[in-house]
MIVO-400482 format. One line per field, with one value per residue: residue number from 1; x, y, z negated of N, C-alpha, C in turn. Coordinates in pm, whole numbers, padded with zeros to 5 digits. Atoms other than C-alpha are relative to their C-alpha. Example, Ala and Ser with C-alpha at 12.3 -4.5 7.8 and 13.67 -1.06 7.14 Angstrom:
% residues 2
seq 1,2 .
n_east 00089,-00082 .
n_north -00119,-00119 .
n_up 00000,00006 .
ca_east 01230,01367 .
ca_north -00450,-00106 .
ca_up -00780,-00714 .
c_east 00090,-00077 .
c_north 00120,00109 .
c_up 00000,-00073 .
***
This chain:
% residues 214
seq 1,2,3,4,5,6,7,8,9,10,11,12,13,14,15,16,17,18,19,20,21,22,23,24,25,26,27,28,29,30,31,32,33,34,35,36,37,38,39,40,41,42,43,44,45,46,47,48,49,50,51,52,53,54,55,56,57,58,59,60,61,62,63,64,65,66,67,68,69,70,71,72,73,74,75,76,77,78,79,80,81,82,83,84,85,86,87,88,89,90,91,92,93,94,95,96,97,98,99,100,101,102,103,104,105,106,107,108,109,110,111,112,113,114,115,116,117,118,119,120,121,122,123,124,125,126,127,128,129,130,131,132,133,134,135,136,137,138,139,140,141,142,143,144,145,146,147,148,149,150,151,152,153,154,155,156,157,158,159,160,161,162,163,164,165,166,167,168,169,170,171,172,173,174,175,176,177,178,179,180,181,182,183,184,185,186,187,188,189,190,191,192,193,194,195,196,197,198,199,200,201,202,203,204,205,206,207,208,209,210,211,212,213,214 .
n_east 00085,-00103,00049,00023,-00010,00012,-00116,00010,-00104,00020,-00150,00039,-00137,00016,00135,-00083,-00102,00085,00039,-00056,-00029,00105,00094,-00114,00047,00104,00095,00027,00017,00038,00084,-00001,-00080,-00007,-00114,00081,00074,00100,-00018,-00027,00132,00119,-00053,00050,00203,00061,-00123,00013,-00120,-00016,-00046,00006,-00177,-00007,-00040,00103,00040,00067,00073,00155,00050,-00078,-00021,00078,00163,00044,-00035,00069,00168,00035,00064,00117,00076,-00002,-00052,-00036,-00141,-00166,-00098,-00115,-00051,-00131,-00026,-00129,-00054,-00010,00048,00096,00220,00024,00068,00113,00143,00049,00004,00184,00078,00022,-00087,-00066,-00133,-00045,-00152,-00082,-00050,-00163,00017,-00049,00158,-00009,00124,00109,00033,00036,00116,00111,00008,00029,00071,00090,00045,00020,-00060,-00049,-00162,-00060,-00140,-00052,-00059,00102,00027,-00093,00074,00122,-00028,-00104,00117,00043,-00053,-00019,00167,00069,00057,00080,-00074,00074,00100,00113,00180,00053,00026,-00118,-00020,-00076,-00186,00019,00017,-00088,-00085,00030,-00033,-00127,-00031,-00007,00099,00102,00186,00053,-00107,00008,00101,00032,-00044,00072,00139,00124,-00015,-00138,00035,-00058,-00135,-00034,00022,-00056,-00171,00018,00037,-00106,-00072,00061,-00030,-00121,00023,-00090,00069,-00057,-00040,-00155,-00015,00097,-00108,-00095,00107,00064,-00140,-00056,00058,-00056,00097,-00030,-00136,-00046,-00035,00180 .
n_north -00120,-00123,-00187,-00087,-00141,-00125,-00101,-00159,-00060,-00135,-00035,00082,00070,00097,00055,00076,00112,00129,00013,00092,00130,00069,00021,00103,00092,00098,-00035,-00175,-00109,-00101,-00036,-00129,-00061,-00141,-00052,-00055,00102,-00024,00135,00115,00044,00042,00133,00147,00048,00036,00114,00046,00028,00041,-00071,-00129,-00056,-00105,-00050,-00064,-00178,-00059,-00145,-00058,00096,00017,00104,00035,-00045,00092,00146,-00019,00036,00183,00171,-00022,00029,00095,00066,00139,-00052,-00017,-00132,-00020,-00151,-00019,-00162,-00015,-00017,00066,-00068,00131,-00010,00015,00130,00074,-00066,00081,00093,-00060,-00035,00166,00076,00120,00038,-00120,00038,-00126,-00036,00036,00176,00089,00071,00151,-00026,00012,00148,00033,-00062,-00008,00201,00026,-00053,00076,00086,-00037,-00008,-00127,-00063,-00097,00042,00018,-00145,-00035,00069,-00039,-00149,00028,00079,-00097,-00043,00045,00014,-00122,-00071,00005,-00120,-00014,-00120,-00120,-00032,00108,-00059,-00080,00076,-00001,-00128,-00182,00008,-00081,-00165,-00080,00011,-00090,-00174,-00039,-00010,-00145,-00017,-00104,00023,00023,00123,00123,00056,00098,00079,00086,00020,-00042,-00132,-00087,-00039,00085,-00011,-00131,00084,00069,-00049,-00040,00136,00028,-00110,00019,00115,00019,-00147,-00030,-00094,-00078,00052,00009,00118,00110,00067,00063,00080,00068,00039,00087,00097,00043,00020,00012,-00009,-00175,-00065,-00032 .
n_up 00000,-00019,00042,-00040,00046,-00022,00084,00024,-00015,-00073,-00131,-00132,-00015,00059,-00066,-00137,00080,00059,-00134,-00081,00070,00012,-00093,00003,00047,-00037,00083,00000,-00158,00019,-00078,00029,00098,-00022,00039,00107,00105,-00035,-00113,00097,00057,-00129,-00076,00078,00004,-00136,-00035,00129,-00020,00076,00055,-00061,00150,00036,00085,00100,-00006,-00155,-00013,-00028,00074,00128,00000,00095,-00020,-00157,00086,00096,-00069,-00041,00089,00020,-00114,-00021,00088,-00078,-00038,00081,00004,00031,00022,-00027,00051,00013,00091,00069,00094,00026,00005,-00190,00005,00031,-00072,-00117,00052,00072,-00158,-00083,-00104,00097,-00009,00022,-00061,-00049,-00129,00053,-00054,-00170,-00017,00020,00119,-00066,-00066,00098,00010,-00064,00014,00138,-00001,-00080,00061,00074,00119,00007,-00024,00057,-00044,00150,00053,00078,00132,00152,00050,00093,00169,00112,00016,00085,00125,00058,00005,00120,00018,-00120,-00079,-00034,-00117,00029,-00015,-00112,-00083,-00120,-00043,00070,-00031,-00106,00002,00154,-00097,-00085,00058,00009,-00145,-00088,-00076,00034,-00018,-00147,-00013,00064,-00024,-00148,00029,00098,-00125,00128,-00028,00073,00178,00070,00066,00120,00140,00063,00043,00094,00088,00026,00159,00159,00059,00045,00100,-00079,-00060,-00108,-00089,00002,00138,-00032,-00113,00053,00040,-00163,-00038,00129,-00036,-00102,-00117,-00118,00020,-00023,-00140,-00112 .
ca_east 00000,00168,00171,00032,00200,00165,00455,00448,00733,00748,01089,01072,01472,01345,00989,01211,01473,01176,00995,01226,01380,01045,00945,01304,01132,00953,00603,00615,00482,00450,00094,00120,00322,00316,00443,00136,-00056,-00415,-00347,-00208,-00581,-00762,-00528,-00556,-00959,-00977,-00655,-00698,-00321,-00220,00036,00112,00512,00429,00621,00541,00640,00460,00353,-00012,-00142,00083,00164,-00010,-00361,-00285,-00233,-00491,-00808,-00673,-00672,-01018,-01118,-00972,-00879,-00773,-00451,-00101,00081,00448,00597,00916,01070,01405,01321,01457,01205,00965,00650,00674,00646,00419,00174,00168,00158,-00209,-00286,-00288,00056,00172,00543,00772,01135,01414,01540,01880,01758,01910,01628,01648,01422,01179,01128,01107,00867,00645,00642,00566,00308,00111,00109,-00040,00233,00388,00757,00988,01357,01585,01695,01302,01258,01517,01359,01024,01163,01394,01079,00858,01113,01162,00774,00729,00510,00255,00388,00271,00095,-00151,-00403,-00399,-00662,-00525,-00676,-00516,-00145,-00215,-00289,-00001,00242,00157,00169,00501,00574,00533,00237,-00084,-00483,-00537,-00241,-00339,-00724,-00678,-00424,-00687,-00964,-01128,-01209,-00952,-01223,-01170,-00823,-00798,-01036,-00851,-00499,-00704,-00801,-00457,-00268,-00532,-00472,-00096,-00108,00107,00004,00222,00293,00695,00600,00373,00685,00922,00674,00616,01031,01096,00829,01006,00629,00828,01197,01423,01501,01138 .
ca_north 00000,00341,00634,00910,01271,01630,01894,02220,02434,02822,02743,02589,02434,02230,02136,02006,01846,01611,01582,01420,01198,01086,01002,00784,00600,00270,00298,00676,00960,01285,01396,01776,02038,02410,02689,02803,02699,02803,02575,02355,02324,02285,02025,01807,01840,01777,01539,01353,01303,01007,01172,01591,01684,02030,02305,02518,02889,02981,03333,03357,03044,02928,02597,02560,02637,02438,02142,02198,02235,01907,01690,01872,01833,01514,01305,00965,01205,01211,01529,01547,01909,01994,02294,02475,02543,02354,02466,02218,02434,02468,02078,02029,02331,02108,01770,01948,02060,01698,01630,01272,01355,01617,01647,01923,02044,01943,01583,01331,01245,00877,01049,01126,00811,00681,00916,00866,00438,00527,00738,00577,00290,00433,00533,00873,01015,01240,01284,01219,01619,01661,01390,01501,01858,01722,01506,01811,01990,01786,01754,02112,02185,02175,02483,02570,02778,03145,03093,02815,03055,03168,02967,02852,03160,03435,03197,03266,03642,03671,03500,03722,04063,03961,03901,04300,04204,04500,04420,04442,04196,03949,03943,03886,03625,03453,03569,03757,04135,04379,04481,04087,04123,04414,04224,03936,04149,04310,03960,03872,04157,04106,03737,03816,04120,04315,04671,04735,04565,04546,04311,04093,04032,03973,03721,03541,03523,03387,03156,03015,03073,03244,03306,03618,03675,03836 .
ca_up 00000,00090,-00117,-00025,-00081,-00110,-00186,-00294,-00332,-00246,-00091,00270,00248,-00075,00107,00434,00172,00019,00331,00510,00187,00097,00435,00449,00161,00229,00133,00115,00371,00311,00427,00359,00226,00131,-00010,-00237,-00527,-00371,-00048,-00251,-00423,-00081,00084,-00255,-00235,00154,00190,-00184,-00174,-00403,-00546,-00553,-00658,-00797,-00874,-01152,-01041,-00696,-00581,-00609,-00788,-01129,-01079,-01366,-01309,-00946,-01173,-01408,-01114,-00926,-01203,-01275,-00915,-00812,-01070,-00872,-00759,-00970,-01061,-01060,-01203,-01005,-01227,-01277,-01604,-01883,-02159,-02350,-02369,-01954,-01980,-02259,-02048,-01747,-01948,-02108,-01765,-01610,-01469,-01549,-01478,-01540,-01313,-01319,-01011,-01154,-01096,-00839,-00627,-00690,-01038,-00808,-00631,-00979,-01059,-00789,-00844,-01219,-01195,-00911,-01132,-01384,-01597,-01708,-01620,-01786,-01655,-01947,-02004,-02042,-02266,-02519,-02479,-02602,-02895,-02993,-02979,-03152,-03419,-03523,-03517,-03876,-03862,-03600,-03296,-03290,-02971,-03120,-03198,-02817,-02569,-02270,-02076,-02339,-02262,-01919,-01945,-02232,-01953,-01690,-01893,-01968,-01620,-01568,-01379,-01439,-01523,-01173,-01098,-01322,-01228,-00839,-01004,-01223,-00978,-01292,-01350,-01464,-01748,-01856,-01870,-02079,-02324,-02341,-02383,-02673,-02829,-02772,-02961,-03255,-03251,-03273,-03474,-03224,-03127,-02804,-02496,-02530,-02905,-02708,-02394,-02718,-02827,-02478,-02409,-02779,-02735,-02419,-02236,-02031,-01916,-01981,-01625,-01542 .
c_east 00088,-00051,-00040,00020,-00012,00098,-00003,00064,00008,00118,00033,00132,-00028,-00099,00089,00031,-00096,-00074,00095,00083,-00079,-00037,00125,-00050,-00094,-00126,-00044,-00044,-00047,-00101,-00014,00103,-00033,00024,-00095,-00153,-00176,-00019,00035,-00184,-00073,00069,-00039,-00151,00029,00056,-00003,00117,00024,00112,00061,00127,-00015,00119,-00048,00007,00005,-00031,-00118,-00068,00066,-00043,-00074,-00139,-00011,-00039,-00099,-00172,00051,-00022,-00114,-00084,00039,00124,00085,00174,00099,00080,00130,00050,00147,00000,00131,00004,00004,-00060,-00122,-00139,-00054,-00024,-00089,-00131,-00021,-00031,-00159,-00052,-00058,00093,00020,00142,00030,00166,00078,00042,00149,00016,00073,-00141,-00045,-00149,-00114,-00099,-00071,-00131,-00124,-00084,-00084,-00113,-00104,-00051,-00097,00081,00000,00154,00075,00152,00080,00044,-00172,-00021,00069,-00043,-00077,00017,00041,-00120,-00090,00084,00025,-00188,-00038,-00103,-00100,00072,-00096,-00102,-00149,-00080,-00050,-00095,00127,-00047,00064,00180,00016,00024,00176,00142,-00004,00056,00172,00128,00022,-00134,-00143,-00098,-00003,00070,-00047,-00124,00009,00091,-00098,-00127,-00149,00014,00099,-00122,-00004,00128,00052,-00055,00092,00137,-00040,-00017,00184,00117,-00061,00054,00202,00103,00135,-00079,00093,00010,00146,-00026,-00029,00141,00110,-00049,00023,00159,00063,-00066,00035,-00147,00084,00142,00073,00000,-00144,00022 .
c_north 00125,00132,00118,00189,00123,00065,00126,00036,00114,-00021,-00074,-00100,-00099,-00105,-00143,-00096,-00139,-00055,-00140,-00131,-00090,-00049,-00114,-00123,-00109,00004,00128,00078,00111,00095,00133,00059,00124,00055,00119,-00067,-00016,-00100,-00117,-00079,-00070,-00120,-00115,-00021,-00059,-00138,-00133,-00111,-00138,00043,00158,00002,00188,00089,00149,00184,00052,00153,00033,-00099,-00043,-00175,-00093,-00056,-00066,-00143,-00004,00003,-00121,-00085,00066,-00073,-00194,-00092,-00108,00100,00046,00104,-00046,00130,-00009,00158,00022,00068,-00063,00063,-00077,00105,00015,-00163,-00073,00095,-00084,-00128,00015,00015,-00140,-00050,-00118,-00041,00149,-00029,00119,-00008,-00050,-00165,-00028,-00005,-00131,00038,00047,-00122,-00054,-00009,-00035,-00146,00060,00081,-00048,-00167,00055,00078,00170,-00004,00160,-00007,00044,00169,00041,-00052,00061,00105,-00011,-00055,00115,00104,-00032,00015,00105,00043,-00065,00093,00006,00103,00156,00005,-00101,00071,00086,-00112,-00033,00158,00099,-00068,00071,00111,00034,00001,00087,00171,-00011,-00033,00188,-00004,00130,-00092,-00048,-00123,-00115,-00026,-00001,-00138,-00109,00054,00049,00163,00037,00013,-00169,-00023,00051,-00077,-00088,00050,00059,-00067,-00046,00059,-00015,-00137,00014,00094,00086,00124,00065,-00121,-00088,-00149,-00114,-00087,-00027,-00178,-00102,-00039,-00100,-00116,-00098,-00017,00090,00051,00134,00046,00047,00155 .
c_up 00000,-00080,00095,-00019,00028,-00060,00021,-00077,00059,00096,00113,-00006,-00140,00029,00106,-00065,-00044,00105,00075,-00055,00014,00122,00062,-00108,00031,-00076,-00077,00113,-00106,00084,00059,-00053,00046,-00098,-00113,-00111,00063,00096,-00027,-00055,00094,00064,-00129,00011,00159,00015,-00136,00017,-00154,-00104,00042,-00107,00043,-00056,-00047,00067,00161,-00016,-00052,-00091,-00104,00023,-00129,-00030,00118,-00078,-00047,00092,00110,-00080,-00009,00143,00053,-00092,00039,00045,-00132,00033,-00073,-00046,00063,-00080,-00009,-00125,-00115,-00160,-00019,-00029,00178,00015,-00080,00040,00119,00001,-00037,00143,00076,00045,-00077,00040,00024,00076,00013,00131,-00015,00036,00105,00044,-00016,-00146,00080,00030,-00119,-00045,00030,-00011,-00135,-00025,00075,-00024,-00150,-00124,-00003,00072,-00016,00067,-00132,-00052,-00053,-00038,-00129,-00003,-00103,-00110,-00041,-00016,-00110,-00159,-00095,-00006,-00147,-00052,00146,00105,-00014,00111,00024,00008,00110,00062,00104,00095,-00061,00039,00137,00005,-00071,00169,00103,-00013,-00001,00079,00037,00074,-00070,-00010,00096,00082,00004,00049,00104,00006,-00032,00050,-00123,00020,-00077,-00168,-00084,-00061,-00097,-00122,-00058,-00086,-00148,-00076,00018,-00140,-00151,-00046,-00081,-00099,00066,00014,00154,00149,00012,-00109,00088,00140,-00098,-00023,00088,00042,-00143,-00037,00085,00064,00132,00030,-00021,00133,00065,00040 .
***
């Protein structure tokens, strides 16, 4: 029985690169590929790819939220996270979302392959740098994280703001109004007892939701 994949990747020279591995693999093809999370959504509904190797930081859609309405929408399909960043709440947000495998970019691809066997059997897959994340993770969480008492829409929003992105930004991002945004940023700051913008992007980088380099 031949897998069936989808890849999405903003960067066309990593798309090609898997493309043409995977399609060297026996019992692999690569049905699709593209270079945004939104198209990404519509090829897994139309195409109902058996497995989709995601990665997490696209233009327009958040690899996140791509993840998070295929497994909603079509469940029967397997999410892989391709990411380049080594940071255990970026793999336990896409682990909640629905992926059932997480792979650095640092990987050989041979962890792919892996991947794609272990997942299309039912299993999970971690590549050993994000396993030891998540244990070293787990193991220091003697305390709740600060960002527990956010939903997942206010992580969203929080990530975003401290992207630089505006209101207006974020709701043709999250396809909501700007006067939602503002609420939530105001439920946010209360939840985190923050009164500025700047606290809330210390917050969001010391958290590792999201990286210094923004």
């Amino acid at each position: 029985m031949r897998t069936r994949i989808l890849v999405v990747d903003d960067h066309q020279i990593v798309r090609d690169g898997l493309k043409s591995s995977l399609d060297h693999e026996t019992g692999m093809d690569v049905v699709a590929e593209t270079g945004d999370g939104e198209t990404a959504v519509r090829l897994a509904r139309q195409l109902l790819p058996d497995v989709v190797l995601m990665d997490i930081s696209l233009g327009d859609v958040s690899g996140i939220d791509a993840t998070r309405r295929i497994a909603n929408e079509c469940p029967s399909t397997k999410i892989i996270a391709l990411s380049m960043h080594p940071r255990a709440i970026f793999i336990t947000e896409m682990l909640q979302a629905g992926a059932s495998g997480y792979i650095l970019k640092e990987s050989a691809f041979s962890s792919v392959v892996k991947a794609i066997v272990e997942v299309r059997s039912g299993g999970r897959f971690l590549c050993p740098r994000s396993a030891g994340l998540l244990a070293g993770a787990y193991a220091q969480s003697t305390k709740s994280p600060a960002l527990d008492v956010l939903n997942d829409k206010e992580r969203d929003v929080l990530k975003l703001l401290a992207e630089g992105k505006s209101s207006k930004e974020i709701g043709m991002f999250m396809r909501l109004s700007t006067k939602t945004i503002d609420y939530h940023r105001r439920r946010i700051m209360e939840k985190l007892n923050v009164s500025s913008i700047a606290e809330l992007v210390k917050i969001a980088i010391r958290e590792g939701l999201t990286p210094l380099e923004v």
